[in-house]
N, CA, C and O of each residue as an XYZ file, in Angstrom:
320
protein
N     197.488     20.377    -61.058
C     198.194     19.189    -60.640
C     197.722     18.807    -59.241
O     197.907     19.618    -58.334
N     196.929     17.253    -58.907
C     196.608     16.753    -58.013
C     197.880     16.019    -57.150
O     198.884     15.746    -57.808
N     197.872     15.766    -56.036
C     198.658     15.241    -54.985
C     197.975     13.725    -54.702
O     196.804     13.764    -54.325
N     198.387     12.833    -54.799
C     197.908     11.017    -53.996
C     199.002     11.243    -53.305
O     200.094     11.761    -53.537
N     198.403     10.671    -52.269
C     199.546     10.048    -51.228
C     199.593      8.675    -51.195
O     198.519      8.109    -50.994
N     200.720      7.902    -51.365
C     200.496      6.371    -51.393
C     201.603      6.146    -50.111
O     202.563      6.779    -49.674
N     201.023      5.087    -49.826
C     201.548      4.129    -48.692
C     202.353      2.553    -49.353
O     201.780      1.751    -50.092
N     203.319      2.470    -49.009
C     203.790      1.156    -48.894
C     204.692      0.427    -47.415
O     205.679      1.021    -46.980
N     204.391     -0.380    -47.015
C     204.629     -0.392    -45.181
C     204.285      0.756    -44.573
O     203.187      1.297    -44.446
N     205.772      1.176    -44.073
C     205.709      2.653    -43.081
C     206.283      3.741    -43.935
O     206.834      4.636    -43.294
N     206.275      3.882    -45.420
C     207.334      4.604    -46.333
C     205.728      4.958    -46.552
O     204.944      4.011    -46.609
N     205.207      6.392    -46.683
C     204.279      7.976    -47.795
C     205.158      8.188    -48.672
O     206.341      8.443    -48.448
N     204.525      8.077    -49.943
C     205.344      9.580    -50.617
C     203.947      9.949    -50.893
O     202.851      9.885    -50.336
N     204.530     10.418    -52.138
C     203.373     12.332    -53.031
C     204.273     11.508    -54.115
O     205.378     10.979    -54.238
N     202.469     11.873    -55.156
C     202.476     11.363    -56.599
C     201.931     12.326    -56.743
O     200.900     12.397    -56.073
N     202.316     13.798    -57.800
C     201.843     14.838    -58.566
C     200.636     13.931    -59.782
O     201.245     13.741    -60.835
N     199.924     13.662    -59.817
C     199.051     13.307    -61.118
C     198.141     14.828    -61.438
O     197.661     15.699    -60.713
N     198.219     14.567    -63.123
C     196.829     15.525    -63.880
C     195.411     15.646    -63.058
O     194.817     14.672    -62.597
N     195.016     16.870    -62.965
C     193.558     16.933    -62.552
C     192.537     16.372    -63.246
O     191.390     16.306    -62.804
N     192.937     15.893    -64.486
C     191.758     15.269    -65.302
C     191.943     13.435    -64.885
O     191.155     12.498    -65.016
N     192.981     13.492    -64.492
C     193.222     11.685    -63.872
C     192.837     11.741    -62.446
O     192.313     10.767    -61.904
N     193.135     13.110    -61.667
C     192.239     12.763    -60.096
C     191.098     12.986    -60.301
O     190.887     11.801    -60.044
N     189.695     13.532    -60.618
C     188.727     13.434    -61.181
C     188.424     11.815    -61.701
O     187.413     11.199    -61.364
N     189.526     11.240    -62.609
C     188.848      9.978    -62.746
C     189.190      8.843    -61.776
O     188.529      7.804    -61.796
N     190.474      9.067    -60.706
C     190.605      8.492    -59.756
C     189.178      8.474    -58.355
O     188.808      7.588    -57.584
N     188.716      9.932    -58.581
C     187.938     10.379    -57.634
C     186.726      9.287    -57.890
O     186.390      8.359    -57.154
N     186.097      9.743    -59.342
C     184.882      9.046    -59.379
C     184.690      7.551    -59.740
O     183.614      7.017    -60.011
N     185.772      7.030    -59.704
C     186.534      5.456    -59.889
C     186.147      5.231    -58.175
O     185.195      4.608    -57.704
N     186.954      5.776    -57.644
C     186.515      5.239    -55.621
C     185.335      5.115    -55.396
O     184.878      4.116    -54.842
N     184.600      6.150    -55.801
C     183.221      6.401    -55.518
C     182.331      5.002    -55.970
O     181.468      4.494    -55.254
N     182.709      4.539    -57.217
C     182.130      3.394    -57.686
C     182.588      2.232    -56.783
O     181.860      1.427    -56.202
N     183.889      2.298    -56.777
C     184.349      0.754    -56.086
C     184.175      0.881    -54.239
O     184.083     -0.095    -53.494
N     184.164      2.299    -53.809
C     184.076      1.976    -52.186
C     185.091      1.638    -51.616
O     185.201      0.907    -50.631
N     186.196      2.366    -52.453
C     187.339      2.786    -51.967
C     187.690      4.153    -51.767
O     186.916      5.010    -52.194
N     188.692      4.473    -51.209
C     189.602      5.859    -50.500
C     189.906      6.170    -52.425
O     189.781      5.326    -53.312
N     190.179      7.136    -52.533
C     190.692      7.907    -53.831
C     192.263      7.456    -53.672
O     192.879      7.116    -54.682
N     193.076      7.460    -52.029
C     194.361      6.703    -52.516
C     194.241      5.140    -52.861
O     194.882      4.332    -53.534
N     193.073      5.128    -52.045
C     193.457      3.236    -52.524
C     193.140      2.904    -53.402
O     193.659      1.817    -53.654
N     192.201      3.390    -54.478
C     191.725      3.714    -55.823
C     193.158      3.674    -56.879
O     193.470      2.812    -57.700
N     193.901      5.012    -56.485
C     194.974      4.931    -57.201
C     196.209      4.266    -56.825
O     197.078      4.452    -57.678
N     196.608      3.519    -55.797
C     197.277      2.330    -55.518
C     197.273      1.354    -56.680
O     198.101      0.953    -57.499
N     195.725      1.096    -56.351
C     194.875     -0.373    -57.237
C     195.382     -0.201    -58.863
O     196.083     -1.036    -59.434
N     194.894      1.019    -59.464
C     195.436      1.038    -60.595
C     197.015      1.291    -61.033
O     197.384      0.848    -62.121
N     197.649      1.777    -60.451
C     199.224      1.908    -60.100
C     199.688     -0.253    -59.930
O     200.466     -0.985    -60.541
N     199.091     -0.388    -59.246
C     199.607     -2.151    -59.414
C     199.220     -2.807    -60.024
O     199.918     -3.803    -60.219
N     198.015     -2.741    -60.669
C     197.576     -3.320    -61.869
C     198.132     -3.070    -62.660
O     198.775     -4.020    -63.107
N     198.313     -1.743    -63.387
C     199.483     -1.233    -64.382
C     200.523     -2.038    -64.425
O     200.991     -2.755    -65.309
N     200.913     -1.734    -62.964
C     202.750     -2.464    -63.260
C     202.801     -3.962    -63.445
O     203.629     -4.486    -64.190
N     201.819     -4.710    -62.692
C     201.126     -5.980    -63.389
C     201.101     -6.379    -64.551
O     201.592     -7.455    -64.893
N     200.376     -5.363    -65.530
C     200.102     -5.715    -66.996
C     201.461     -5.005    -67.633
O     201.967     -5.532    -68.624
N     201.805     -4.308    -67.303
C     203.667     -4.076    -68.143
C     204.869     -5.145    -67.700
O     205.995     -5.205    -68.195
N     204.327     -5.960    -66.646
C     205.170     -6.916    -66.620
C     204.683     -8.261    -66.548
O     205.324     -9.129    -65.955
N     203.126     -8.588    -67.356
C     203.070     -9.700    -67.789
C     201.523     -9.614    -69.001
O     200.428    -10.135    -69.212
N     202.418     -8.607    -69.476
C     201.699     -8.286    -71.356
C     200.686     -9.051    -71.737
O     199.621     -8.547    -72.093
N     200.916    -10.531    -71.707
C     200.003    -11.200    -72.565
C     198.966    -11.843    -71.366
O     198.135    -12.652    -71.777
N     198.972    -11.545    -69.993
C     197.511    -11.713    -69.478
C     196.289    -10.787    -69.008
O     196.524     -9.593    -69.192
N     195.747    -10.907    -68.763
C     193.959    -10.070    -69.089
C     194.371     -9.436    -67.840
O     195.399     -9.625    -67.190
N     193.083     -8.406    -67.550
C     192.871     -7.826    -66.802
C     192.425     -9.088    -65.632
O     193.178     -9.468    -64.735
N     191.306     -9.513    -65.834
C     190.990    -10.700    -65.178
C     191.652    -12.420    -64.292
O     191.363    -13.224    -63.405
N     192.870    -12.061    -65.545
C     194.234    -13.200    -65.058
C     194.652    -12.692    -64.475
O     194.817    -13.389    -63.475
N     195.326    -11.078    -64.217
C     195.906    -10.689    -63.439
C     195.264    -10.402    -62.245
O     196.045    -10.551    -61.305
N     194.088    -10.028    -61.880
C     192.975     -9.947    -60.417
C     193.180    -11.519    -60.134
O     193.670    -11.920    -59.078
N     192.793    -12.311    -61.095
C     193.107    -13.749    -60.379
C     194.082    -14.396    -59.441
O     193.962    -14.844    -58.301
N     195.219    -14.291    -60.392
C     196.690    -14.209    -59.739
C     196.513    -13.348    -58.369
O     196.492    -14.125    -57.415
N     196.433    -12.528    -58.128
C     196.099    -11.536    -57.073
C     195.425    -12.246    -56.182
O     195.981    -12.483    -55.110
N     193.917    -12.801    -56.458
C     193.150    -13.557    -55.260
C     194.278    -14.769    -54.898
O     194.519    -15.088    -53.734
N     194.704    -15.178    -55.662
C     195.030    -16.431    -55.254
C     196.297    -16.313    -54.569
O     196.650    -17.176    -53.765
N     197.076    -15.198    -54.863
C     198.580    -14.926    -54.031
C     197.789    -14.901    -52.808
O     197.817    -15.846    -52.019
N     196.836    -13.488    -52.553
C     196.770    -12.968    -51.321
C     195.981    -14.199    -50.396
O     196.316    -14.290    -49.215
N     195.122    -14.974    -50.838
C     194.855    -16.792    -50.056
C     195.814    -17.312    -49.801
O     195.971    -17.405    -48.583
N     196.567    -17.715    -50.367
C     197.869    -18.077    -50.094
C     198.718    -17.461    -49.212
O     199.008    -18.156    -48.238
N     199.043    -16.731    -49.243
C     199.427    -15.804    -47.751
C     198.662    -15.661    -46.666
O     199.186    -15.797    -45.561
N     197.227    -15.347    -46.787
C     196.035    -15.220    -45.345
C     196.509    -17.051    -44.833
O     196.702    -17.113    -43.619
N     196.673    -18.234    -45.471
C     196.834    -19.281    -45.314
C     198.132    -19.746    -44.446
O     198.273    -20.545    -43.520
N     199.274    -18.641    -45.369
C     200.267    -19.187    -44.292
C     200.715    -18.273    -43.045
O     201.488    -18.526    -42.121
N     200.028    -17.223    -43.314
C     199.600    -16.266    -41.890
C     199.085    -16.933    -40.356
O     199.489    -16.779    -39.204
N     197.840    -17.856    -41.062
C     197.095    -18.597    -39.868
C     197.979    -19.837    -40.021
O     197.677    -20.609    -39.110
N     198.930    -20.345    -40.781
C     199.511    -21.738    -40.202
C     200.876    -20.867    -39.519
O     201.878    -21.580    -39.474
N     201.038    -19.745    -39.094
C     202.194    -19.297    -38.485
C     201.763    -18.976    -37.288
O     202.501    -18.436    -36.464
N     200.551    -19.264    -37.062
C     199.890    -18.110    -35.816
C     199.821    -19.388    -34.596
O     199.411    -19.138    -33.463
């Protein structure tokens, strides 16, 4: 049993995952050029993404994603 540590604001916890899922978390980072936690963040919110909106793609849901997080960098700099 592997340990992630995830971050949300200023709140860590510890996520116990299978050694055969940190292994594929591990060599998942390695590809994308991410941290192994931010690796398993990414798929942890994608997940909860696609269990709470079933009938869109992998791809609709990254979309949605670019376009929230523009939308926010946007009203970041009209607050500044």
């Amino acid at each position: 049993m592997k340990r992630v540590f995830t971050q949300a604001g200023n709140t860590m916890g510890i996520v116990k995952i299978d050694e055969t899922l940190h292994e594929d978390v591990r060599k998942a980072s390695a590809v994308m050029c991410r941290s192994i936690n931010a690796q398993a963040e990414f798929w942890m919110k994608i997940g909860r993404l696609a269990e709470s909106n079933p009938t869109l793609s992998f791809n609709e849901i990254v979309q949605r994603e670019l376009a929230s997080a523009a939308e926010s960098a946007g009203d970041r700099r009209a607050a500044a």
